[in-house]
VMD Tcl script that draws the C-alpha trace (Angstrom):
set ca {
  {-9.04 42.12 2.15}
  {-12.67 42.04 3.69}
  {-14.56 40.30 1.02}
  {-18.57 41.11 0.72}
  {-21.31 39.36 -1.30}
  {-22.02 41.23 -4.77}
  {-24.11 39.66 -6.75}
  {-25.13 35.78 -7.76}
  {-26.68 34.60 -11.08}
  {-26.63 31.65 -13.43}
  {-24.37 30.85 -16.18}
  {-25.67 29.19 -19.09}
  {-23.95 26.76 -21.96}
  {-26.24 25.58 -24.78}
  {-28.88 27.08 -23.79}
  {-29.19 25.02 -20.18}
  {-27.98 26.30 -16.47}
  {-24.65 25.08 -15.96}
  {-23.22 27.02 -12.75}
  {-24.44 29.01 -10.06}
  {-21.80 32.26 -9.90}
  {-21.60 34.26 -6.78}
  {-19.24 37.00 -6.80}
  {-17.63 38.28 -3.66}
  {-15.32 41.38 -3.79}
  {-14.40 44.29 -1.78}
  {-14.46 48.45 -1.90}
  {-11.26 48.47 -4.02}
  {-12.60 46.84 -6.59}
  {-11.10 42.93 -6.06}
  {-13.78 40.80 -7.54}
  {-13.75 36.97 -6.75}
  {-16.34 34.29 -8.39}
  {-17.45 31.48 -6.52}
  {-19.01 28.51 -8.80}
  {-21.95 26.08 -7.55}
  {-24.83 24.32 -8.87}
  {-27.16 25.78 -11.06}
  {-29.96 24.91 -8.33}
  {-27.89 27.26 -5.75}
  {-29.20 30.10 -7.22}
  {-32.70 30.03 -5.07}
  {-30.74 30.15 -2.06}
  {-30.59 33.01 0.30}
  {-27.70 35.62 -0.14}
  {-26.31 35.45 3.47}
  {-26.17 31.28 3.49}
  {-24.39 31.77 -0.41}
  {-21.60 34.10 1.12}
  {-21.06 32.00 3.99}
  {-21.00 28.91 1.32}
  {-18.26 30.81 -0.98}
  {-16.22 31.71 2.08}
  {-16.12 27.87 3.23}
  {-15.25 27.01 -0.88}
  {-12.60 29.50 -0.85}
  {-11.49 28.67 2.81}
  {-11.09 25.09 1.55}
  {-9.66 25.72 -1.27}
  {-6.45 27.93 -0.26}
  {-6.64 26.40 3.55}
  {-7.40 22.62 2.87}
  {-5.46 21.55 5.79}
  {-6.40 24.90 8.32}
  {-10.20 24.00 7.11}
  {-9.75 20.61 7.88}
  {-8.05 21.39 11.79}
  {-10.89 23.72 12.24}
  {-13.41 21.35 11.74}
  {-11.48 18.84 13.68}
  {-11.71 21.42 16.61}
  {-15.08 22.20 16.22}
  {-15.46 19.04 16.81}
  {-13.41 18.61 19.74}
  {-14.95 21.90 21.31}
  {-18.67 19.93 20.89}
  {-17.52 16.90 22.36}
  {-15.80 18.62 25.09}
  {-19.10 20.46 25.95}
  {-21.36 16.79 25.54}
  {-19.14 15.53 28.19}
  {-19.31 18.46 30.53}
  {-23.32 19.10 29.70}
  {-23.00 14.38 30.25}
  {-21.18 15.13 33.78}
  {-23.63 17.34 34.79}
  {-26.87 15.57 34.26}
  {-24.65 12.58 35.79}
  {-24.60 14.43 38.68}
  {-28.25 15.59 38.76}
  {-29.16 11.82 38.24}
  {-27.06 10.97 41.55}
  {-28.49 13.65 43.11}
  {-32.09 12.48 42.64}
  {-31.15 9.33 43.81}
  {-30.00 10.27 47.07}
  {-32.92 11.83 47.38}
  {-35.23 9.36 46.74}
  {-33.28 6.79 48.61}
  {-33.88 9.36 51.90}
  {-37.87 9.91 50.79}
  {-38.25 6.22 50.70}
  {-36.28 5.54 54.16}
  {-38.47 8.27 55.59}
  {-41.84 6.76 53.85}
  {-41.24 3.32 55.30}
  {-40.05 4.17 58.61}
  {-43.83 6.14 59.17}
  {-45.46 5.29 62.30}
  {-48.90 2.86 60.89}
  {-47.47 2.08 57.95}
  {-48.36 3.62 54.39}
  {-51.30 3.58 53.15}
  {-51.43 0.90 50.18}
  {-51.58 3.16 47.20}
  {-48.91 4.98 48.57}
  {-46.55 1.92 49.45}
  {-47.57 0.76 46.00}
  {-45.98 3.05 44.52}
  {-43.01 3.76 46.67}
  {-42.44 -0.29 45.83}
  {-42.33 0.22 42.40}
  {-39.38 2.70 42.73}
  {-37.38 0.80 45.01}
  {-34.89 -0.92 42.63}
  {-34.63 -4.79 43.56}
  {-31.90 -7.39 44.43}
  {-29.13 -7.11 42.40}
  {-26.70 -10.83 41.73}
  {-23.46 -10.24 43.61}
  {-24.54 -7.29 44.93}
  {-23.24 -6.58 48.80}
  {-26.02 -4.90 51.22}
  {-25.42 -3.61 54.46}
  {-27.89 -2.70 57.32}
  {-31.01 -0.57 56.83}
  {-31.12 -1.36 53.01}
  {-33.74 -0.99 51.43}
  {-34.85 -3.49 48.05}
  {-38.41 -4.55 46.66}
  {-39.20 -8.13 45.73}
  {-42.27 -9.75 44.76}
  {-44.01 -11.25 48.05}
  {-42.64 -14.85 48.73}
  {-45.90 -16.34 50.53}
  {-49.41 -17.67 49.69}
  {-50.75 -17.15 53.06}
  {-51.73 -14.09 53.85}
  {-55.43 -13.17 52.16}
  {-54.95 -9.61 52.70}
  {-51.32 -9.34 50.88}
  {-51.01 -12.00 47.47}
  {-48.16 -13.70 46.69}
  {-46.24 -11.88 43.65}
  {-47.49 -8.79 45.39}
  {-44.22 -6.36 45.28}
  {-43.10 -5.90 48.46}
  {-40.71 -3.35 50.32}
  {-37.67 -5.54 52.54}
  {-35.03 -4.31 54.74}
  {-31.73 -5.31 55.22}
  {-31.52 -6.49 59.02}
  {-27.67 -7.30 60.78}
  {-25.21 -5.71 62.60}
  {-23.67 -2.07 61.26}
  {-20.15 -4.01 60.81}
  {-21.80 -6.92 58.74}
  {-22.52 -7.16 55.00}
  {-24.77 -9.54 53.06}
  {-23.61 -10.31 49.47}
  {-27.02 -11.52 47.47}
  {-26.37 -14.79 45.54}
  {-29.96 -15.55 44.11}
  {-31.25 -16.49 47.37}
  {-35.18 -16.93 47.70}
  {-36.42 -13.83 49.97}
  {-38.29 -16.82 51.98}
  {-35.05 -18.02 52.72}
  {-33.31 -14.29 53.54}
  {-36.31 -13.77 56.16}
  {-36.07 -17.23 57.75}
  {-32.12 -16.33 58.27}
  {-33.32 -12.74 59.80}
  {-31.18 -10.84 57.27}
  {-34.42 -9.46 55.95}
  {-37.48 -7.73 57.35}
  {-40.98 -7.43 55.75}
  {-41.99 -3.81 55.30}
  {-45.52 -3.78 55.35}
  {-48.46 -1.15 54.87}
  {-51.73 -0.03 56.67}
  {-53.46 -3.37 55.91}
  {-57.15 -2.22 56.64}
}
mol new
graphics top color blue
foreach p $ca { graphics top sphere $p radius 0.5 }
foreach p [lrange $ca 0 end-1] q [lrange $ca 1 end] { graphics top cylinder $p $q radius 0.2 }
display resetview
């Protein structure tokens, strides 16, 4: 029985609105009336019939209604996490690649210019607690020293990790003066005009 939208009006007690009726029925004459609130009636005809098929749906389906919501909502969820794996991926992605822009900014022959390594400092993430580093990391840290005039002290500052390929370094809150005494660090530095 392929039900269509016939007609909706208002039906009135005492004089007031009391229900919105919107009557569904079909070419062989089945006629089926759908109540709602008297303010339904300025609604559109299409969004009516699909709100009398979800009334009647619930109605005579309470529990099929309530599984096909339930897998509705499944189906979104399912495509969040797919549509969450992807950008996951993309994020990783980027990452890689800035991790190989920056090694290939730093290892330029002169040095960067300052506005450049300015900004390629701000990007690099810093030391992380308990973190383990290997050789040819790559961190940014505030500069440790007051004695160069040309570079301040606080200024943030681009450091390599330093040691053997087989060693590892495992950051404990160590001062960076102290890392570069030890050698486990090196001081990337820019064109300092």
């Amino acid at each position: 029985m392929k039900l269509e939208f016939l007609s909706k009006s208002v039906d009135y007690v005492g004089g007031e609105p009391y229900k919105t009726r919107v009557v569904l029925g079909n070419s062989e004459g089945a006629i089926y009336p759908v109540f709602f609130d008297p303010d339904f009636i300025s609604k559109e005809s299409g969004e009516l019939f699909k709100l009398a098929w979800e009334k009647i749906y619930q109605e005579n389906f309470p529990k099929k209604a309530e599984n096909d919501k339930f897998n509705q909502v499944d189906e979104q969820l399912e495509k969040n996490k797919k549509a969450g794996e992807a950008n996951k991926q993309k994020v990783e992605d980027v990452a890689t690649l800035t991790d190989v822009l920056i090694s290939l900014a730093i290892t330029r022959d002169g040095g960067m210019e300052q506005s450049a390594y300015a900004k390629v400092a701000a990007i690099i993430k810093p030391l992380v607690k308990e973190q383990r580093y290997t050789n040819g990391d790559i961190v940014a840290m505030p500069y440790p020293f007051d004695t160069n005039s040309k570079w301040a002290q606080g200024t943030a500052t681009i450091f390599k990790f330093q040691m053997q390929q087989s060693e590892g370094y495992t950051y404990q809150s160590q001062t960076i003066a102290d890392m570069l005494q030890k050698g486990v660090l090196t001081i990337v530095m820019p064109k300092i005009e």
